[in-house]
Residue, then its C-alpha position, 0 to 999 in steps of 0.5 A: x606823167x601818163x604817156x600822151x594817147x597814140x596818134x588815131x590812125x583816123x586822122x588820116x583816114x577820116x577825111x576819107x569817110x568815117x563811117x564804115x571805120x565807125x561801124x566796124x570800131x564802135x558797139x552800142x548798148x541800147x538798154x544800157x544808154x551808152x555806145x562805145x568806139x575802143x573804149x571811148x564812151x558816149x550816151x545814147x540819149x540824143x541831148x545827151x549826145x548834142x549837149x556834149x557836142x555844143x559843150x565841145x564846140x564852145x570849148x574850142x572857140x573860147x581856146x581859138x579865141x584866147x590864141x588869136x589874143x595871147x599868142x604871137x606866133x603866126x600859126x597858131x593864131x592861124x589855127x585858133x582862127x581856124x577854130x574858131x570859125x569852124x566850130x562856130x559854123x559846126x555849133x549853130x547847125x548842131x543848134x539849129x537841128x536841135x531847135x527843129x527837135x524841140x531840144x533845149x541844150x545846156x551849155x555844160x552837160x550834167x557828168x555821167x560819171x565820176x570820170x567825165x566830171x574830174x574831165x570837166x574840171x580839167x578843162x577849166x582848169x587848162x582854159x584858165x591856165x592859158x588865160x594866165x599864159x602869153x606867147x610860147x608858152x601859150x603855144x606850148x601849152x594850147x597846141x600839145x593839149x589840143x593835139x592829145x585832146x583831138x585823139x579822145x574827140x575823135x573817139x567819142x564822135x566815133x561812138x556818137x556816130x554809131x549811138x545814132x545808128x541809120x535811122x537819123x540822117x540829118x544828126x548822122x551828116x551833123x557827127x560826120x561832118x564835126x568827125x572830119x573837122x576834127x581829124x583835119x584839126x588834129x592834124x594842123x595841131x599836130x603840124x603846127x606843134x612840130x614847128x614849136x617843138x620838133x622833138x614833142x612830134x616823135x610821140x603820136x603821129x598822123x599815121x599811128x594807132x589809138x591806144x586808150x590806156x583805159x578801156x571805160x575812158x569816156x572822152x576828151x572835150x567830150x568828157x574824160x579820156x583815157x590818160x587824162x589829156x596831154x600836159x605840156x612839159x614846164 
């Protein structure tokens, strides 16, 4: 089984501001239609963009939902709330700003490559796993992958966030704002799976680095990451 990716050291940070950590991490290809935060990859193209991010919103609130239903332990029914209701609020300002574009978003965005279509599928491939899950091991399953899955969002908002350069400050607030959700989400994941399974915790702490395995991952929720996700133990 691929290693599960290093905790980002952004989870911590982020919450601080990401923006200058972006800069510094990420490079955008114009021509090419893709920007690129350490090995993580987004288009350039700003529906293509807010496509993958309403298509990861909408993936966390169906999983926040299937916790608070088939989950019995406290904290993570918390948490799935908890992601619920911030994804929720996140998604329709990202749909209110694309309404004010004149932008129709598609709730599943056409793969760009091989890579983020095999990550497409595994998605629905882990919902409808932890549709047929109840209790713990609906815990395990939902809070490991979403600790690992949190690791490669973060990098593709990071690329997002310099695809969309300085010249679109609303679109910019929207990334950031959904940048530092996610890395507190990470961390309450990660803090709710060391309660489930204190030995799962030694491998991508808060405080670690990112190491994709791959150098054209391209993303998480967001499409394919390198590694392909965290997979539970059975």
């Amino acid at each position: 089984m691929k290693r599960m990716i290093q905790g980002f050291l952004v989870a911590g940070t982020l919450v601080l501001g990401g923006s200058a950590l972006a800069q510094q991490g990420a490079k955008a290809q114009g021509k090419g239609g893709t920007a690129e935060y350490r090995g993580f990859v987004v288009p350039t193209d700003t529906k293509a963009l807010l496509e993958r991010l309403h298509y990861t919103n909408q993936l966390e609130i169906k999983l926040g939902k299937l916790a608070q239903q088939n989950s019995t332990n406290p904290d993570v029914k918390s948490f799935g709330e908890t992601m619920v209701r911030e994804h929720t609020d996140a998604d329709e300002k990202l749909m209110s700003y694309a309404q004010s574009q004149g932008i129709k978003l598609a709730d599943m965005p056409k793969p760009m490559n091989d890579m983020e279509r095999k990550a497409m599928a595994a998605d629905k491939a882990v919902t409808e796993e932890l549709q047929a899950l109840k209790g713990a091991p609906f815990d395990s399953c939902y809070i490991a992958n979403l600790v690992g899955d949190h690791d490669a969002t973060l990098g593709k908002l990071l690329a997002g966030r310099q695809a969309i350069g300085t010249d679109n400050a609303q679109l910019t607030t929207l990334v950031d704002d959904l940048t530092q959700h996610v890395a507190q989400h990470r961390q309450q994941a990660y803090s709710v799976l060391s309660k489930l399974n204190p030995q799962a915790t030694g491998v991508g702490g808060a405080g670690s680095d990112m190491q994709p395995e791959s150098e054209s991952g391209t993303g998480g929720h967001m499409g394919t990451h390198p590694g392909g996700g965290t997979q539970p133990k059975k």
